[in-house]
Backbone bond lengths (Angstrom), bond angles and torsions (degrees), N, CA, C in turn:
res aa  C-N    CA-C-N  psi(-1)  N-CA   C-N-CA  omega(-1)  CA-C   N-CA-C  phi
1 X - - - 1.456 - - 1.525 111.71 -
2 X 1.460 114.58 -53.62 1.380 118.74 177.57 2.175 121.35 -52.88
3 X 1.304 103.12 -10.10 1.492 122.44 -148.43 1.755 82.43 -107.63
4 X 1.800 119.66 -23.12 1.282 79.56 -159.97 2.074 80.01 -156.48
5 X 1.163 104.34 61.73 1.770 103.62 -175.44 1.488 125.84 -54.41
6 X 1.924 106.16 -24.32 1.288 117.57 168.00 1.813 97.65 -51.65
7 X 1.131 112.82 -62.28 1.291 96.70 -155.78 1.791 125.01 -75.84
8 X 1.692 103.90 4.60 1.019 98.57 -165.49 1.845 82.16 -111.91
9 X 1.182 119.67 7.99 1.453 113.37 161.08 1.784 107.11 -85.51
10 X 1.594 113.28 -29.24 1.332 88.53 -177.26 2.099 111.83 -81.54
11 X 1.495 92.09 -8.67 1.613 74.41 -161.76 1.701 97.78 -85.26
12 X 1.170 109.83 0.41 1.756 115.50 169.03 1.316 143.39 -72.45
13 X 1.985 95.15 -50.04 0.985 113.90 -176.74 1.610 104.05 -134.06
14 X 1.654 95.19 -157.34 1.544 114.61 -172.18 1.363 123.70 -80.96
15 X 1.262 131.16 92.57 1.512 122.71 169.43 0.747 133.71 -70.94
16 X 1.861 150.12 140.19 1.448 127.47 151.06 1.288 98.82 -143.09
17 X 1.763 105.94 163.15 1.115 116.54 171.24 1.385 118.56 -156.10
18 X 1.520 123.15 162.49 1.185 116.72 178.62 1.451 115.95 -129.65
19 X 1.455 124.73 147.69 1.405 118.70 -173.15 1.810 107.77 -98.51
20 X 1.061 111.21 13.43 1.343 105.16 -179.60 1.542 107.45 -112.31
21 X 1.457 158.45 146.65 1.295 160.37 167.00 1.206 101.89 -65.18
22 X 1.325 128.08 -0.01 1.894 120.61 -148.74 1.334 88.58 -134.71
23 X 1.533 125.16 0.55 1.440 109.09 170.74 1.755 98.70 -142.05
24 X 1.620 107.47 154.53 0.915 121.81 -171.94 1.699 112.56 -123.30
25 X 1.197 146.10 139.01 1.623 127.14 171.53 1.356 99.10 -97.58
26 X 1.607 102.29 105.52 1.048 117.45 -176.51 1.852 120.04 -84.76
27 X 1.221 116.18 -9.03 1.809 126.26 140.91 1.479 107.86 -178.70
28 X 0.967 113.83 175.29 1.757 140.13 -172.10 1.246 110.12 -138.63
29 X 1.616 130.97 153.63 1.365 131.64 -162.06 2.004 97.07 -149.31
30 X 1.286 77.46 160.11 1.814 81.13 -163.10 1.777 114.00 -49.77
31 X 1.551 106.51 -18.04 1.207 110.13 160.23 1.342 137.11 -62.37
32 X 1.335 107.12 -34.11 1.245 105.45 178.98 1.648 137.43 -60.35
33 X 0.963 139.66 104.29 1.615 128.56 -155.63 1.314 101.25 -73.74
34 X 1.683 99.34 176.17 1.620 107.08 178.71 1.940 95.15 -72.90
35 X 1.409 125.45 172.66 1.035 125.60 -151.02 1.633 98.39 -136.88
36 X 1.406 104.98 -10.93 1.503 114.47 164.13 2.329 101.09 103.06
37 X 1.357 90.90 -158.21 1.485 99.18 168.63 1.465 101.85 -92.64
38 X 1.297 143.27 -31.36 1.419 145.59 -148.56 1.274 78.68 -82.87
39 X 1.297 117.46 -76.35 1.849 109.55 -160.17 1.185 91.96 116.29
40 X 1.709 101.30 -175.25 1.622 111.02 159.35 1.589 112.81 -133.00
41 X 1.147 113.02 139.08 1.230 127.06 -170.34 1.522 129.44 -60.66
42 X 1.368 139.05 105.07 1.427 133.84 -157.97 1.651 106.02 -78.05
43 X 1.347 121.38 139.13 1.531 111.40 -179.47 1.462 86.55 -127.99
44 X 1.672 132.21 143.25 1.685 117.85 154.79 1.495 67.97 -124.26
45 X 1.975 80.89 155.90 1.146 116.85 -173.89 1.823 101.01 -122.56
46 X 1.209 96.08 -45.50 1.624 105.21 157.12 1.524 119.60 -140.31
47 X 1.207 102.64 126.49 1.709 112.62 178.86 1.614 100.89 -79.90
48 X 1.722 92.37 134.05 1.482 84.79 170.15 1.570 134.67 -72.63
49 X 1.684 116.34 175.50 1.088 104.20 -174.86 1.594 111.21 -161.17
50 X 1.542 117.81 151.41 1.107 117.95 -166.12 1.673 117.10 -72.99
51 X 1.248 109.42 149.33 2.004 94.90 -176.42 1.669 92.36 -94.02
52 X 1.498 92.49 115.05 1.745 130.35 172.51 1.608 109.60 -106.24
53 X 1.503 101.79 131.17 1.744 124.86 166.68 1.279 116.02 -124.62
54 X 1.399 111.14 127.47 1.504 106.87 -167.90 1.158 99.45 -114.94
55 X 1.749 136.60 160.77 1.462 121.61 153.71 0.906 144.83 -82.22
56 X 1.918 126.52 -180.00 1.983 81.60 165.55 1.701 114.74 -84.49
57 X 1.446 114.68 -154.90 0.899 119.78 -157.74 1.879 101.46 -89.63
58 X 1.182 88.31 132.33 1.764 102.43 -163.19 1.926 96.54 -122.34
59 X 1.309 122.70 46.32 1.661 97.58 174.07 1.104 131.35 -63.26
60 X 1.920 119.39 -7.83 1.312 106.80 160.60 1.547 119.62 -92.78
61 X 1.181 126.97 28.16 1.353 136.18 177.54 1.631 120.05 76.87
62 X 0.888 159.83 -134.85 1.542 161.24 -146.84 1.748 83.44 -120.49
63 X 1.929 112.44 110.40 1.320 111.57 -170.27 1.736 103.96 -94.80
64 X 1.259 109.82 -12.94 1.873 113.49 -175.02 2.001 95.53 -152.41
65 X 1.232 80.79 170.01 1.737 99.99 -176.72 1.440 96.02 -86.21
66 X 1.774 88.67 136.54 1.717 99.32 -167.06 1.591 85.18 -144.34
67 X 1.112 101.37 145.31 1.898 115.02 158.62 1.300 109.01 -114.35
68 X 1.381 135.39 142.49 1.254 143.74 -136.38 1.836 77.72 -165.46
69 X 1.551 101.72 135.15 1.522 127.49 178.78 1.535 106.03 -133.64
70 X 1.482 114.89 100.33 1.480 103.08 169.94 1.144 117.03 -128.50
71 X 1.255 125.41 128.18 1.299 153.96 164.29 2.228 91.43 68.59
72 X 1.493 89.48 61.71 1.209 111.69 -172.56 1.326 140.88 68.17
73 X 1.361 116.79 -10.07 1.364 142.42 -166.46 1.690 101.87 -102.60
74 X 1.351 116.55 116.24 1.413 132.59 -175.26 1.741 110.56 -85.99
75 X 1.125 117.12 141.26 1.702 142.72 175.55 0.974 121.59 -149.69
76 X 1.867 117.94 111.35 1.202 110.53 151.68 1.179 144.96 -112.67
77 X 1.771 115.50 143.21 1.277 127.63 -165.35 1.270 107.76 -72.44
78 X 1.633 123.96 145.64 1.689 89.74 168.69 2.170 84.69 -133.52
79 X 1.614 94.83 170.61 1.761 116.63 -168.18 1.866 90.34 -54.12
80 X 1.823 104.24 128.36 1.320 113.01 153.57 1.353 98.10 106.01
81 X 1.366 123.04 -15.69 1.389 128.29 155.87 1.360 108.50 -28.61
82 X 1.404 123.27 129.84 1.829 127.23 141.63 1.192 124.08 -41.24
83 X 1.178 135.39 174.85 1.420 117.99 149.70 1.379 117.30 -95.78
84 X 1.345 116.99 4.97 1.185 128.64 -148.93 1.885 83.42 -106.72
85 X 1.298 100.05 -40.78 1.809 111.65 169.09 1.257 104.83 -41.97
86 X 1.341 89.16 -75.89 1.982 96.83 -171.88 0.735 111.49 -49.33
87 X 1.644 149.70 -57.53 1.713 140.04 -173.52 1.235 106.61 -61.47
88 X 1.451 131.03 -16.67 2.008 115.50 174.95 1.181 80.61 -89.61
89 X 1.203 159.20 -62.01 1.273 159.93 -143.76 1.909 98.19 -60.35
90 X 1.065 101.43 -78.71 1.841 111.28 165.76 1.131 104.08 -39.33
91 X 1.403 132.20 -48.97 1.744 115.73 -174.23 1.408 125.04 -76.31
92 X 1.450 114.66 -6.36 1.337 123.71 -160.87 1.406 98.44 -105.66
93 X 1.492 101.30 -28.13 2.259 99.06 158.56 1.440 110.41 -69.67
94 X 1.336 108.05 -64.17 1.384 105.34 175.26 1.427 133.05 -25.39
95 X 1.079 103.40 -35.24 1.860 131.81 -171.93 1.262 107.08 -89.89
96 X 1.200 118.09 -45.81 1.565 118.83 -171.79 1.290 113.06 -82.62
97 X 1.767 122.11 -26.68 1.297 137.24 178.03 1.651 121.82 -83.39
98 X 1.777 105.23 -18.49 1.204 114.95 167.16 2.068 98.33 83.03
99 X 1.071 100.99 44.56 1.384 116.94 -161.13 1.825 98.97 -106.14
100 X 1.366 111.56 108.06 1.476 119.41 171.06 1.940 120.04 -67.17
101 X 1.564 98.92 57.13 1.445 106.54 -164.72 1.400 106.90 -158.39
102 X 1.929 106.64 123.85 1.565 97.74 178.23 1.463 91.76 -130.30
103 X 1.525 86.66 162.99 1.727 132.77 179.18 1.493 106.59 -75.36
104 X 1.258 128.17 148.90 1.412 118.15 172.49 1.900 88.87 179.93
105 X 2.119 102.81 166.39 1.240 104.14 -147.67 1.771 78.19 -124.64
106 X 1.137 122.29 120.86 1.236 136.70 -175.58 1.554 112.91 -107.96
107 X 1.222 141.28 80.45 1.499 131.79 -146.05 1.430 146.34 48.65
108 X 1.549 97.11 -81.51 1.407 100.99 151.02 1.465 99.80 -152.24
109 X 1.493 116.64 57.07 1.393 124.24 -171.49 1.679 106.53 -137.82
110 X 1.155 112.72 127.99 1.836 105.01 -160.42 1.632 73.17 -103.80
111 X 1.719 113.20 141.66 1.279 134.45 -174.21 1.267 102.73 -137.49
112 X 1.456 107.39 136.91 1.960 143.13 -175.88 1.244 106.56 -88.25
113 X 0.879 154.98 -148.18 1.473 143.31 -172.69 1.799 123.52 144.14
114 X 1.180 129.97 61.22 1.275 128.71 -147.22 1.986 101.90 -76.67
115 X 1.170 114.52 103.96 1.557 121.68 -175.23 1.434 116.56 -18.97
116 X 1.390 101.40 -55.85 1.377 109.38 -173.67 1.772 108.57 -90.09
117 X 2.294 90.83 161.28 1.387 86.11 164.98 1.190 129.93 -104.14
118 X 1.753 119.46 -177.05 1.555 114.45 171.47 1.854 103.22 114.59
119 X 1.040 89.55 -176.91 1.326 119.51 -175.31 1.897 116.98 -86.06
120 X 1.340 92.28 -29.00 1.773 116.04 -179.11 1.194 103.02 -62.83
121 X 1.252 118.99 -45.29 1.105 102.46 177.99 2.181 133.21 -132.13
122 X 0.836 111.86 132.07 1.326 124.50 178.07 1.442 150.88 -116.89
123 X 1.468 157.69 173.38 0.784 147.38 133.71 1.350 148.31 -39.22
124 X 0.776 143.78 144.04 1.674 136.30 178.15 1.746 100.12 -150.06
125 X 1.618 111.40 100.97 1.452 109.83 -171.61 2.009 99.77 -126.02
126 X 1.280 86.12 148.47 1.493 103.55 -165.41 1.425 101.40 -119.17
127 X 1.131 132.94 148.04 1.562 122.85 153.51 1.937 115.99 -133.66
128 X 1.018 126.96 148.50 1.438 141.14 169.96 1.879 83.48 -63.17
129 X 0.978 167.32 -14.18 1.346 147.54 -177.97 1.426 116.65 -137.73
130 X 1.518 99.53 129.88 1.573 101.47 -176.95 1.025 120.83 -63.49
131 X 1.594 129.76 175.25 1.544 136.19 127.69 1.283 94.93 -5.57
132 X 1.540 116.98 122.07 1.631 132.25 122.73 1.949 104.04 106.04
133 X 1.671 95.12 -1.11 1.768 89.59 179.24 1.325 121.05 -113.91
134 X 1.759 102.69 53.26 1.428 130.28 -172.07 1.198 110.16 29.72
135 X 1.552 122.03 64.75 1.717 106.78 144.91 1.798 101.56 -125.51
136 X 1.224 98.83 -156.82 1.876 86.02 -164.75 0.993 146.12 -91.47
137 X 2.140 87.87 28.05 1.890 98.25 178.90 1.295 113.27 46.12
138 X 0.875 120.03 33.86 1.712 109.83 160.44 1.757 109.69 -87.18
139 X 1.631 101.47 -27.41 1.298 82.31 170.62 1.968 139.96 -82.53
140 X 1.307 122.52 -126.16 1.565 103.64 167.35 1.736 103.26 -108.89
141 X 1.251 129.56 -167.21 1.068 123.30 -167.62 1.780 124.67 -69.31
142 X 1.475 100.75 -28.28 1.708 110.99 177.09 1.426 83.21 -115.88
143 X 1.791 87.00 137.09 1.565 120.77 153.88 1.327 115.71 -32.29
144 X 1.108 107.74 112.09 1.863 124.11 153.77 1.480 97.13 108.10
145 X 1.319 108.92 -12.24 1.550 112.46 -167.86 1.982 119.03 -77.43
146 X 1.244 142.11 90.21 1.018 138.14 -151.37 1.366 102.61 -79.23
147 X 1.933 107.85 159.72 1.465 132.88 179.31 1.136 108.34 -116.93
148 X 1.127 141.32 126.59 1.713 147.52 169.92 1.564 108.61 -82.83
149 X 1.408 119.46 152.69 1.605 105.96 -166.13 1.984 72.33 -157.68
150 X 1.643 104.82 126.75 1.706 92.14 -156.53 1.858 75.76 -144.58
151 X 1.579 103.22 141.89 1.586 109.85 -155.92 1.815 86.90 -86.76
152 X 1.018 110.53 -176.72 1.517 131.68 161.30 1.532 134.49 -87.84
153 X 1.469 146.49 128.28 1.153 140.47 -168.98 2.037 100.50 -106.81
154 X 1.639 96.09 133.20 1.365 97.06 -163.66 1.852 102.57 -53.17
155 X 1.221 122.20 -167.36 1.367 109.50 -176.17 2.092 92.14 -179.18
156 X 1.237 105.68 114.82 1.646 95.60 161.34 1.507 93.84 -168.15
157 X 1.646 99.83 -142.74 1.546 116.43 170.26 1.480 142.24 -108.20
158 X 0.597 80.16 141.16 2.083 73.99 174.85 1.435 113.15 -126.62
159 X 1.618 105.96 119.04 1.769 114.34 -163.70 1.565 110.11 40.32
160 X 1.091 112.58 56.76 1.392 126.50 160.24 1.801 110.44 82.83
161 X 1.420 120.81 -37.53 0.934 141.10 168.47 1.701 119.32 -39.52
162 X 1.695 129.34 139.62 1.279 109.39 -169.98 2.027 100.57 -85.64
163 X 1.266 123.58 152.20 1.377 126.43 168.19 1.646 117.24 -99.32
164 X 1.317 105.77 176.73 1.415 103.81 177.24 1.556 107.88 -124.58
165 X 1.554 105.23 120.44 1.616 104.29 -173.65 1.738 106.86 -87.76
166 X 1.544 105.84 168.95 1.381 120.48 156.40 1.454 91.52 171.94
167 X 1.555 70.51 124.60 1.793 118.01 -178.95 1.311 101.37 57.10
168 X 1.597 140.19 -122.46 1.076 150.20 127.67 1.781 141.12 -5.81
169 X 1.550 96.48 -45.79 1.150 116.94 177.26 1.186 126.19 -84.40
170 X 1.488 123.38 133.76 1.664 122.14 -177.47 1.143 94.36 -121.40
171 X 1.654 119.80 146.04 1.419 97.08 -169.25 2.199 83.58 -145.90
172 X 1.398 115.79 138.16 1.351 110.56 -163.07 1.721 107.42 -75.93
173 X 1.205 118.69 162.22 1.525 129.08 -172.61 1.505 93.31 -61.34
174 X 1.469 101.10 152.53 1.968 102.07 -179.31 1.865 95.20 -80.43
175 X 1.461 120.45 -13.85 1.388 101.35 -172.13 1.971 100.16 -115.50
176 X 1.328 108.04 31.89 1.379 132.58 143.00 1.484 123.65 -39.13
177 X 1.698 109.01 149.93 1.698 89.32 151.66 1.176 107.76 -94.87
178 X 1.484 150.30 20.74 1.336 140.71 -145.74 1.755 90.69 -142.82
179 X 1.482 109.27 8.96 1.339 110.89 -165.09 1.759 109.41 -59.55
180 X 1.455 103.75 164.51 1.510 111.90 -145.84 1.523 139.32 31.93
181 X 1.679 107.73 32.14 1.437 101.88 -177.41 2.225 93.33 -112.40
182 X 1.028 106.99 163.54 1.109 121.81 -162.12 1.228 107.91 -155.03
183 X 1.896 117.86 124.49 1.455 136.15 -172.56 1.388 115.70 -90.79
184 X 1.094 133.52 163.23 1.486 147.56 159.22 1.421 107.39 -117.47
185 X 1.684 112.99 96.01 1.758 95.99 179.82 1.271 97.18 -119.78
186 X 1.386 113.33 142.77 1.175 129.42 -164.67 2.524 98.19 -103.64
187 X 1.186 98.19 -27.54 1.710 115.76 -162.08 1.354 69.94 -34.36
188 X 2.124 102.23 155.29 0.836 111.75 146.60 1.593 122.39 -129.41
189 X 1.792 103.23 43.49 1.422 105.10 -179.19 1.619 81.95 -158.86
190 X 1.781 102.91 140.89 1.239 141.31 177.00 1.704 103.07 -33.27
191 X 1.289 132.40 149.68 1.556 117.90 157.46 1.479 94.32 144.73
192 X 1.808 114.08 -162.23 1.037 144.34 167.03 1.268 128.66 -60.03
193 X 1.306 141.77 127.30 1.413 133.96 -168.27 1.670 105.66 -126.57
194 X 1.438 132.16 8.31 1.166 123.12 -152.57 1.061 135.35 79.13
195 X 1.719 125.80 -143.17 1.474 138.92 -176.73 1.558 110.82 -120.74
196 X 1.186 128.38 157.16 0.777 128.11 177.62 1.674 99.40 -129.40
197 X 1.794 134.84 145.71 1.175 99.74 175.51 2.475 92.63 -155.31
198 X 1.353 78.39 157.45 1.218 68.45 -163.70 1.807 107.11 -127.95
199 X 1.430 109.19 117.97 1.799 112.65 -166.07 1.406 101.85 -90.44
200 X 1.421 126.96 127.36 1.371 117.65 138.26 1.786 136.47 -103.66
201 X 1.067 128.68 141.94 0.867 128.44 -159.18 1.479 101.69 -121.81
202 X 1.644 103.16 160.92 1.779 99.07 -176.76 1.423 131.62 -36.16
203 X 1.167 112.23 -70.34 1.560 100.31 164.71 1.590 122.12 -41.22
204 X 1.278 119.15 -75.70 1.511 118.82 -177.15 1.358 105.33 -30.53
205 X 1.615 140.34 -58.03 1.352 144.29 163.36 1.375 126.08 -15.98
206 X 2.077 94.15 -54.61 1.362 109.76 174.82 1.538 116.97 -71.27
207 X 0.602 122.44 -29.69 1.881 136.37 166.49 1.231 82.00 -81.11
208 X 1.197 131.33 -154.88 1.413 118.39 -141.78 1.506 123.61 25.13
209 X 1.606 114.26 -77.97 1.197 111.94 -165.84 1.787 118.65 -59.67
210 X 1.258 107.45 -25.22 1.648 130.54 163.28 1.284 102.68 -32.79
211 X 1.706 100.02 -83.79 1.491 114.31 -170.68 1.338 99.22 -64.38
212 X 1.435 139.69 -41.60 1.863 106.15 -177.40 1.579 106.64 -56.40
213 X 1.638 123.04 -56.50 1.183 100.45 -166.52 1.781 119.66 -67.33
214 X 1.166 122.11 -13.68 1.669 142.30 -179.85 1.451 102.82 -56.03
215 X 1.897 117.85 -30.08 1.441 92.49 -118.83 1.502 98.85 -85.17
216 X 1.445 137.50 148.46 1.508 137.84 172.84 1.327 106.34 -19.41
217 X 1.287 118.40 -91.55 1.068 140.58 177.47 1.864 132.86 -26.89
218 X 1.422 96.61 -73.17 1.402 99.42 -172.63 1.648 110.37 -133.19
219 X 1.994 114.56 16.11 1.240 108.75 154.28 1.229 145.39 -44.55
220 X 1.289 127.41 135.65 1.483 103.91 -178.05 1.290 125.98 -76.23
221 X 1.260 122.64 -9.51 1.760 134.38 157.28 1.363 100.56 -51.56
222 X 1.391 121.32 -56.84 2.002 125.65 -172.23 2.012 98.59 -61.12
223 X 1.126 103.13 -54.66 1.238 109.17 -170.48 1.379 110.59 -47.53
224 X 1.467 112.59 -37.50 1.713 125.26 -152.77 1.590 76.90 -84.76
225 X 1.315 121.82 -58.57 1.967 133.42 -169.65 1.395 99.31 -45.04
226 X 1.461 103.32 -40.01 1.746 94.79 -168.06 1.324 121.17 -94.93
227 X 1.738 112.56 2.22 1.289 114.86 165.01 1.683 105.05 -91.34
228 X 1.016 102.57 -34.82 1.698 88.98 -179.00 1.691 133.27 -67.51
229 X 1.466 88.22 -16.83 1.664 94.91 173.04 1.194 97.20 -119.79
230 X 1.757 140.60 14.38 1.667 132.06 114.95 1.673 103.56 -34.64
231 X 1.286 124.76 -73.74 1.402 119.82 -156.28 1.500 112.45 -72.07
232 X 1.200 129.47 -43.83 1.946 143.26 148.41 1.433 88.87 -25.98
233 X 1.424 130.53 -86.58 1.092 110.57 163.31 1.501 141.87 36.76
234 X 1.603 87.95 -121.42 1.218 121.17 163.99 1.913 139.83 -72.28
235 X 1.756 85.30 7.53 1.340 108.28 167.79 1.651 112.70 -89.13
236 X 1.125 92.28 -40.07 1.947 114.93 -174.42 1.464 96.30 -69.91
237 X 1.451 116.43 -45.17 1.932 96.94 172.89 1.403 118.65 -69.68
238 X 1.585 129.77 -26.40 1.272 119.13 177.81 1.552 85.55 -52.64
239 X 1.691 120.49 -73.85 1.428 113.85 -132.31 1.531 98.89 -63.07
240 X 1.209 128.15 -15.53 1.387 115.30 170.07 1.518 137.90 -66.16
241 X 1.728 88.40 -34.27 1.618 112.39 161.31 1.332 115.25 -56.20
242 X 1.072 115.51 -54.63 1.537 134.65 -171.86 1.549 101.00 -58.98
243 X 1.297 120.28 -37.89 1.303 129.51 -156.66 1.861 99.04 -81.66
244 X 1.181 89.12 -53.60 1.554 115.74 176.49 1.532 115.53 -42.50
245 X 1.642 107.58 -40.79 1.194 112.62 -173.38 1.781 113.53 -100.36
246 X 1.406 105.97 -14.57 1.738 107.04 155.70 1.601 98.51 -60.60
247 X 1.207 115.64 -73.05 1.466 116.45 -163.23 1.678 115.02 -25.19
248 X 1.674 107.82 -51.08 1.301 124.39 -178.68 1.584 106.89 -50.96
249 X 1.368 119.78 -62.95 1.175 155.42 171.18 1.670 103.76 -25.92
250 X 1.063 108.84 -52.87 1.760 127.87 -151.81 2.079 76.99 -86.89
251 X 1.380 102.05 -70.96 1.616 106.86 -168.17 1.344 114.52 -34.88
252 X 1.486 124.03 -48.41 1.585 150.66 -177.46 1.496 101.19 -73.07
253 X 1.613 129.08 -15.03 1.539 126.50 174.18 1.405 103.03 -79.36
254 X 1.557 110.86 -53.85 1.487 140.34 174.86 1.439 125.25 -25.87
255 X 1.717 95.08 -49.45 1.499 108.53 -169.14 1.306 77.96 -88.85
256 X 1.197 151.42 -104.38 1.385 156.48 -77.67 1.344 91.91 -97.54
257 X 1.856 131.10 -44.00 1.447 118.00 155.15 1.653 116.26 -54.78
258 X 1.177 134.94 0.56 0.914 125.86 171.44 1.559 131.50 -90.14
259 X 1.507 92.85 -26.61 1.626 124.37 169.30 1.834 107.75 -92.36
260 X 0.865 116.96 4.51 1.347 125.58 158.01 1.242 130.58 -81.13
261 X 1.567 101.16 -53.38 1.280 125.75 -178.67 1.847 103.76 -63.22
262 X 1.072 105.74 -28.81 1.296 109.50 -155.79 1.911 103.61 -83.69
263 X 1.277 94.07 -56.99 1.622 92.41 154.71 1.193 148.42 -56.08
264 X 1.768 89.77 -34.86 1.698 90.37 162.60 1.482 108.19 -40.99
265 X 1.494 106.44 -70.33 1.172 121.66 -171.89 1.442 125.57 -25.65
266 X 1.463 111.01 -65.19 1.627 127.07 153.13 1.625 104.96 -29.26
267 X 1.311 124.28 -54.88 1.702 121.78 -175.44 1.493 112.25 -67.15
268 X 1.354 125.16 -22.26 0.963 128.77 -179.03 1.355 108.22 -72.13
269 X 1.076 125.37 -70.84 1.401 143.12 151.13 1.389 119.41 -5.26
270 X 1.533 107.06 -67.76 1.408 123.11 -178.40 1.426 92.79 -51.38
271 X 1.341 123.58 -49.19 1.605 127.70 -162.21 1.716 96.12 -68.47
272 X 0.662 124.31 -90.82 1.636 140.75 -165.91 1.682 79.32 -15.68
273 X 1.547 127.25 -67.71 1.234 114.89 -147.10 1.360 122.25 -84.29
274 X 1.452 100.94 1.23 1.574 111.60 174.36 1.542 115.55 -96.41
275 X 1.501 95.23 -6.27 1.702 102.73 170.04 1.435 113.86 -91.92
276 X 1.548 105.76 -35.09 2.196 107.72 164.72 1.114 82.03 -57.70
277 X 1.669 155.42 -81.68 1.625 122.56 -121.28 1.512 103.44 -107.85
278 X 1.335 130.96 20.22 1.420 139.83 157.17 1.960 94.51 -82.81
279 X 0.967 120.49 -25.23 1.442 96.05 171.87 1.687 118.47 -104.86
280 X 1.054 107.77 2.49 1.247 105.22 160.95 1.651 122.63 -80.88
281 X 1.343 107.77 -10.14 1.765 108.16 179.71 1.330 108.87 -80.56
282 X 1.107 116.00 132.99 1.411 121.86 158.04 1.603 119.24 -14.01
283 X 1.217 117.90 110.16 1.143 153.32 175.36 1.237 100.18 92.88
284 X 1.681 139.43 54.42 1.254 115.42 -162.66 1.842 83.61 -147.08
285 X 1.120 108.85 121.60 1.955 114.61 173.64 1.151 109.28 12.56
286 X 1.118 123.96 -104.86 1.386 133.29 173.12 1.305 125.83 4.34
287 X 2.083 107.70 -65.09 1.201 104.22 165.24 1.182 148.31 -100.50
288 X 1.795 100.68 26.81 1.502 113.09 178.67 1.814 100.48 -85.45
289 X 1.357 106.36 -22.11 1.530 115.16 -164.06 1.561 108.19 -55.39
């Protein structure tokens, strides 16, 4: 063991690795199985990408006073500006507004730059000047009128299978074989990425099998818990039913001895008074007196 700890980390725990620089396994979940020696094969189909607005070409720098609104936040440029002006100028809103978006000087092209990747997130740029009255078109063609500029979410395969991107992240179908494993791809051109491959080792196995039967949701310990107090349950409504229907039972004894009683009573009555006028008949007490 001491001679060789690599290997007594894989027969323990969790390995992974990737053969491409452009992808990372960014986590795995107790679902995910080991994936063998083959691995599974990375395909992008589209690398993600940040939502970028460029201007046009300005080599004498900011030529007239422009106000520029992005992603609601107002700046104004004014005539004789650098461009090199305007992007500290743009970064120092950005910064102060807590705004995931930088400024930067691209030739003679002042460039927007939204930090993050994906589709989530984007631009929304406005300008005080239309199409064609030299300022830096970043906005849409009529004044005040805004352009959205919205990044890309990576998108390919994993072991042949289709994945689901956002931003950066590819993450494999849950009815996958690669299910619950999830990429970090950095590529920024369409193609082949290699293998991806994923070791478990005794312990990691044993966790796993923990968390399936553990898990809240759809463990089979929860499942087994949640059938038994399904049937507890549905034992407690019989006895309530049951209970429900003595009560009825008992009420319906109640009345009907009560309507008993009551007639008796009436019979009693009836009797008593048919015994006063049995002695009033001929030959009967009354009229021997």
């Amino acid at each position: 063991l001491a001679s060789n700890p690599e290997g007594l980390r894989r027969l323990f725990g969790e390995r992974t690795d990737a053969t491409s620089a452009f992808v990372e396994i960014a986590s795995t979940t107790a679902a995910t199985p080991d994936s063998g020696a083959a691995g599974w094969a990375v395909e992008i189909t589209q690398p993600a990408t940040q939502a970028t607005a460029a201007s046009a070409e300005l080599p004498a720098g900011i030529a007239v006073d422009e106000v520029l609104t992005i992603n609601g936040k107002s700046v104004a440029l004014t005539a004789g500006m650098s461009l090199q002006d305007a992007s500290e100028l743009l970064n120092s809103l950005f910064s102060a507004q807590r705004m995931d978006v930088t400024a930067s000087v691209d030739g003679n092209r002042l460039v927007l730059q939204h930090d993050l990747f994906g589709s989530a997130h984007s631009l929304t740029i406005a300008s005080s000047l239309g199409s064609g009255a030299g300022g830096t078109e970043l906005g849409a063609d009529a004044a005040g009128d805004a352009q959205t500029f919205t990044g890309h979410d990576v998108a390919g395969t994993i072991g042949g299978e289709a994945a689901t991107g956002s931003g950066r992240l590819l993450s494999a179908a849950e009815d996958s074989h690669a299910r619950g494993l999830r990429l970090s791809v950095s590529a920024t051109e369409a193609g082949s990425l290699g293998t991806v491959r994923v070791s478990k080792g005794i312990a990691s196995r044993m966790t796993d099998f923990v968390e399936a039967i553990t898990a809240p949701e759809n463990g089979s310990l929860s499942r087994a818990m949640s059938g038994v107090t399904g049937e507890i349950s549905a034992i407690d409504e019989k006895i309530a039913d049951l209970e429900a229907e003595v009560d009825r039972y008992l009420t319906k004894l109640q009345s009907d001895f009560a309507v008993m009683e009551t007639r008796m009573s009436q019979s009693l009555a009836l009797l008593d008074w048919m015994e006063m006028q049995v002695q009033y008949l001929p030959g009967g007490k009354a009229s021997s007196q």
